[in-house]
C-alpha positions in Angstrom: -16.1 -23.5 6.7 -14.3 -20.6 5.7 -12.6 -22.1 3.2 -16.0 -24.3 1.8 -17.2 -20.4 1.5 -14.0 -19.0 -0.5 -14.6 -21.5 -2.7 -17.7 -21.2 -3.5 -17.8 -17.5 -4.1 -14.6 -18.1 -6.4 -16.4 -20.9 -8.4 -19.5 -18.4 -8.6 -17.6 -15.5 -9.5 -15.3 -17.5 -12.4 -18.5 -20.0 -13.3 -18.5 -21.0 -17.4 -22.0 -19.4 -17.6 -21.7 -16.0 -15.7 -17.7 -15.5 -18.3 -19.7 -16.0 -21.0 -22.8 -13.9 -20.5 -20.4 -11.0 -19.6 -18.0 -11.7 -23.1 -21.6 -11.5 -24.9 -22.4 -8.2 -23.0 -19.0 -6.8 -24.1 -19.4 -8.0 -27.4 -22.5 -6.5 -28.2 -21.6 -3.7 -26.8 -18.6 -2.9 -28.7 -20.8 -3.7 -31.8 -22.9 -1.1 -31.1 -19.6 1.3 -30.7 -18.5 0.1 -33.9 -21.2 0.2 -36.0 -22.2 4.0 -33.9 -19.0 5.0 -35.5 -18.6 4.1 -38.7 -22.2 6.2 -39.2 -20.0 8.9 -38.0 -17.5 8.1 -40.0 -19.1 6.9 -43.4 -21.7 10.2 -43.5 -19.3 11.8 -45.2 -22.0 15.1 -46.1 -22.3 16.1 -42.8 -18.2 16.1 -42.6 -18.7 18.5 -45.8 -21.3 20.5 -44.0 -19.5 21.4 -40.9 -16.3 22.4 -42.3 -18.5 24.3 -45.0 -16.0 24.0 -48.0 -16.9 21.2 -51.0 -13.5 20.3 -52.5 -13.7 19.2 -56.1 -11.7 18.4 -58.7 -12.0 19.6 -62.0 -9.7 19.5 -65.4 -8.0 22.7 -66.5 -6.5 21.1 -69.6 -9.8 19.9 -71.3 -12.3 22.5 -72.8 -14.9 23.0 -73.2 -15.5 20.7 -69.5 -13.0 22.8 -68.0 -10.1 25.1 -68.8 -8.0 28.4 -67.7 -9.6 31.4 -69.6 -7.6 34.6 -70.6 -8.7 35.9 -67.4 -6.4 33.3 -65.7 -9.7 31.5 -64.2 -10.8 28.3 -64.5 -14.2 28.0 -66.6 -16.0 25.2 -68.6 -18.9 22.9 -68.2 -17.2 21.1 -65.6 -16.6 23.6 -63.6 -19.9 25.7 -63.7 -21.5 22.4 -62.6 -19.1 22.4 -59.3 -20.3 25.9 -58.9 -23.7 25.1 -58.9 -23.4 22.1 -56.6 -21.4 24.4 -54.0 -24.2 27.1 -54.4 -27.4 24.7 -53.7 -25.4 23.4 -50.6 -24.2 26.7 -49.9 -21.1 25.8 -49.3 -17.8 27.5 -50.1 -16.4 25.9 -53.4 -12.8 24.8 -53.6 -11.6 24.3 -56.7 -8.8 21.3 -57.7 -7.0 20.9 -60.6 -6.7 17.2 -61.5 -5.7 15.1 -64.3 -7.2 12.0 -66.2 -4.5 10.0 -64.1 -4.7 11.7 -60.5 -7.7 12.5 -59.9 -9.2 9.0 -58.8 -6.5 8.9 -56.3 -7.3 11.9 -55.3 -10.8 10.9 -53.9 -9.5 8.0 -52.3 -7.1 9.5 -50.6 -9.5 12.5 -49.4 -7.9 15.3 -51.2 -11.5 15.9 -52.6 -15.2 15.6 -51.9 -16.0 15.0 -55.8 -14.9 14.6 -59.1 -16.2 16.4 -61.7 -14.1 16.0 -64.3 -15.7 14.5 -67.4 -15.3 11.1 -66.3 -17.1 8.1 -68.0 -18.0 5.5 -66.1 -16.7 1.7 -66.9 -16.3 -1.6 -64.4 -13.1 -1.3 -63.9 -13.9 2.1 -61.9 -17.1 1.3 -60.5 -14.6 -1.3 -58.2 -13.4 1.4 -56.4 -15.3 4.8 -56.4 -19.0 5.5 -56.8 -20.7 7.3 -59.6 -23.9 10.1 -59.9 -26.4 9.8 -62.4 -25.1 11.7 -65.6 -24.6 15.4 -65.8 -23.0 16.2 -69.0 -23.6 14.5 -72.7 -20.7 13.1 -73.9 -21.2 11.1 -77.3 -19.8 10.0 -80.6 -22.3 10.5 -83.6 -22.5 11.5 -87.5 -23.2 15.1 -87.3 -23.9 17.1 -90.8 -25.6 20.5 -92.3 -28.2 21.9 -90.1 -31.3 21.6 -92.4 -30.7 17.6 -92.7 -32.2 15.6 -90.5 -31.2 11.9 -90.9 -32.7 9.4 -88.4 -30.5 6.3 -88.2 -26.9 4.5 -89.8 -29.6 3.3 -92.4 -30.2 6.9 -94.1 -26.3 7.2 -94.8 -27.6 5.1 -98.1 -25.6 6.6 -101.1 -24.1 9.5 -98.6 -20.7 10.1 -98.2 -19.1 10.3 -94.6 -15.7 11.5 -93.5 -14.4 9.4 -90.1 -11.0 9.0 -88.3 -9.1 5.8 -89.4 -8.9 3.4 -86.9 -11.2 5.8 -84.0 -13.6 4.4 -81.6 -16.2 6.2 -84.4 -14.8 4.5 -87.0 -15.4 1.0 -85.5 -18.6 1.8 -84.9 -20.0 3.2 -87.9 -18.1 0.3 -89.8 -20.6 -2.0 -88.0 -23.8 0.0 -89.0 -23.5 1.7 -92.1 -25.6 0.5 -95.3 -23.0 -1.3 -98.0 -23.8 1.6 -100.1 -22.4 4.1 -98.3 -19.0 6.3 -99.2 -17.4 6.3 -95.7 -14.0 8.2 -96.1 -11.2 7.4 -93.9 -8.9 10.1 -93.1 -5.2 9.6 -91.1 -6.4 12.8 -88.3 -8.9 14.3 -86.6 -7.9 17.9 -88.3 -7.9 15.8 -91.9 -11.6 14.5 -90.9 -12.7 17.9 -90.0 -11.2 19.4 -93.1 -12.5 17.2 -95.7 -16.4 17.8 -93.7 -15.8 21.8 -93.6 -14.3 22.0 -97.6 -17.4 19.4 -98.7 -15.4 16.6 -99.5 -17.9 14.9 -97.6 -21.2 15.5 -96.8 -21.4 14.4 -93.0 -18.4 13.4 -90.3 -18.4 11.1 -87.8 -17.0 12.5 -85.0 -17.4 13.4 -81.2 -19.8 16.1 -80.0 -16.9 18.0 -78.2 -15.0 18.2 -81.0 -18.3 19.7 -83.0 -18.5 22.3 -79.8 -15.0 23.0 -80.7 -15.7 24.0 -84.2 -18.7 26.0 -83.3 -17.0 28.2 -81.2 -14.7 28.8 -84.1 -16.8 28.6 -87.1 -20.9 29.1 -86.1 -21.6 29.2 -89.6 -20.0 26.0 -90.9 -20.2 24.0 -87.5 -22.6 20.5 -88.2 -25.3 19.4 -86.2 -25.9 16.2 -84.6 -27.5 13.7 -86.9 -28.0 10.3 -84.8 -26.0 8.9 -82.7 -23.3 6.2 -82.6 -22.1 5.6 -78.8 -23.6 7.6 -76.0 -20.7 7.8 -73.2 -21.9 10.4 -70.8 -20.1 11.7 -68.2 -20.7 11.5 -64.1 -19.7 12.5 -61.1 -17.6 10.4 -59.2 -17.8 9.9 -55.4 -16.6 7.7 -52.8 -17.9 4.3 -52.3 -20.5 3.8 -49.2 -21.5 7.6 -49.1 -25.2 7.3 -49.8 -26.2 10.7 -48.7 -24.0 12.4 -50.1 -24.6 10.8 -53.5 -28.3 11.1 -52.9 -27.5 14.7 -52.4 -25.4 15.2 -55.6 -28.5 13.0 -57.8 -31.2 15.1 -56.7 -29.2 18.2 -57.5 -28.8 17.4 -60.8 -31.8 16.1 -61.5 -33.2 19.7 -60.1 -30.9 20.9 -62.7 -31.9 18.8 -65.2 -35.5 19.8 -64.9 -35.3 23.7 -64.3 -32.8 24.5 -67.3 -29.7 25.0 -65.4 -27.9 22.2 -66.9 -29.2 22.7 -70.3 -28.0 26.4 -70.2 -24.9 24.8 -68.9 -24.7 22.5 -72.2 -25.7 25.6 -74.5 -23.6 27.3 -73.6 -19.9 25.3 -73.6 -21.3 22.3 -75.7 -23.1 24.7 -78.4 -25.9 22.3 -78.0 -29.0 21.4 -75.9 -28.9 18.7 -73.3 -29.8 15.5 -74.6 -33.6 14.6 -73.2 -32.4 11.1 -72.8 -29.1 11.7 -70.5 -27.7 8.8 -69.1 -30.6 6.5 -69.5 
């Protein structure tokens, strides 16, 4: 009899049924462990809110989006934008020097919170970080004297243009000028410039940094944006599967976007307003 007993208890305690409702049990429950912390793990704002210090990278080669000044600090567009980001978090802003070729690596390997570092966005990133909405006009155009005011490729009929040979503006404007117009290829950016500035030509196709460039130098002579030819703004970059964070960082600049800030920002190191069209 005692043995009929032992048996039984063993046969309940080991039974098919009773194994497998307690794997279940275990299984859901280290689910719910799992999926408790990667929340934890994956918010990464509240990781930048408790220590209190947003970490971004910025250029310090590339003005006017970011540079050291003669007072041996960094300033630019870029990183006036990481200063007001910081300052509507208030959090403590550290700054990171970066290059074109480190500073995606950096993100990944958590060196940073952001990059803000005039970055364009293309598919080849978008496979491995995460981008804002735009913050910064970037944008190759036909830019000429201030008191023209020419609406398309189309009213470059009869007009003479100066363009890089071979440039990403040159391509471009190959595909959309009119037959009739005098577009002048030059070996440099400095010969392009020159031939624009000393009326060899009367508008250049060029990028709007370099047009900031020349207005710092030369107010008077500097062109204006006439249309444009390929609109390549720039955005934040972020790590992938932090939607908070980047829901954070959108509605920031959209707040900047729509009180001035980033337009004073653009004024100021762009020598140009923001473009009411950013990004879209």
């Amino acid at each position: 009899m005692q043995n009929a007993f032992n048996k039984n208890l063993l046969f309940h305690i080991i039974s098919p049924g009773c194994i497998m409702k307690k794997v279940l049990m275990a299984v859901a429950a280290a689910a719910v462990l799992m999926v408790q912390a990667g929340n934890v793990l994956a918010d990464q704002l509240q990781d930048i809110q408790k220590r209190g210090v947003l970490r971004v990278a910025v250029p310090q080669d590339f003005p006017p989006f970011g540079s050291v000044g003669t007072d041996l600090q960094p300033q630019g567009y870029d990183i006036d934008m990481a200063k007001y980001l910081a300052k509507q978090m208030k959090l403590k802003l550290q700054l990171v020097p970066v290059t074109s070729a480190n500073r995606v690596p950096y993100l990944q390997t958590d060196k940073v919170d952001l990059v803000i570092s005039s970055m364009g966005k293309n598919p080849e990133r978008e496979k491995v970080i995460d981008f804002s909405r735009a913050y910064a006009p970037f944008f190759l155009g036909v830019f000429g004297p201030k008191g023209d005011h020419l609406k398309d490729a189309a009213a470059l009929s009869g007009k003479s243009v100066g363009v890089t040979r071979g440039a990403v503006e040159d391509m471009v404007l190959s595909e959309v000028a009119p037959k009739d117009a005098q577009v002048k290829r030059y070996e440099d950016n400095n010969t392009t410039l020159s031939a624009y500035l000393s009326g060899q030509v009367q508008y250049v196709a060029t990028g709007n940094l370099v047009v900031a460039a020349i207005t710092r130098q030369n107010p008077a002579k500097a062109p204006v944006a006439q249309f444009m030819l390929k609109d390549s703004p720039c955005y934040i970059g972020l790590k992938k599967d932090e939607p908070a964070l980047k829901d954070k960082v959108n509605t920031l600049i959209e707040q900047g976007i729509k009180d001035g800030t980033l337009n004073k920002m653009s004024e100021e190191w762009l020598k140009a307003p923001l473009p009411a069209n950013l990004g879209a």
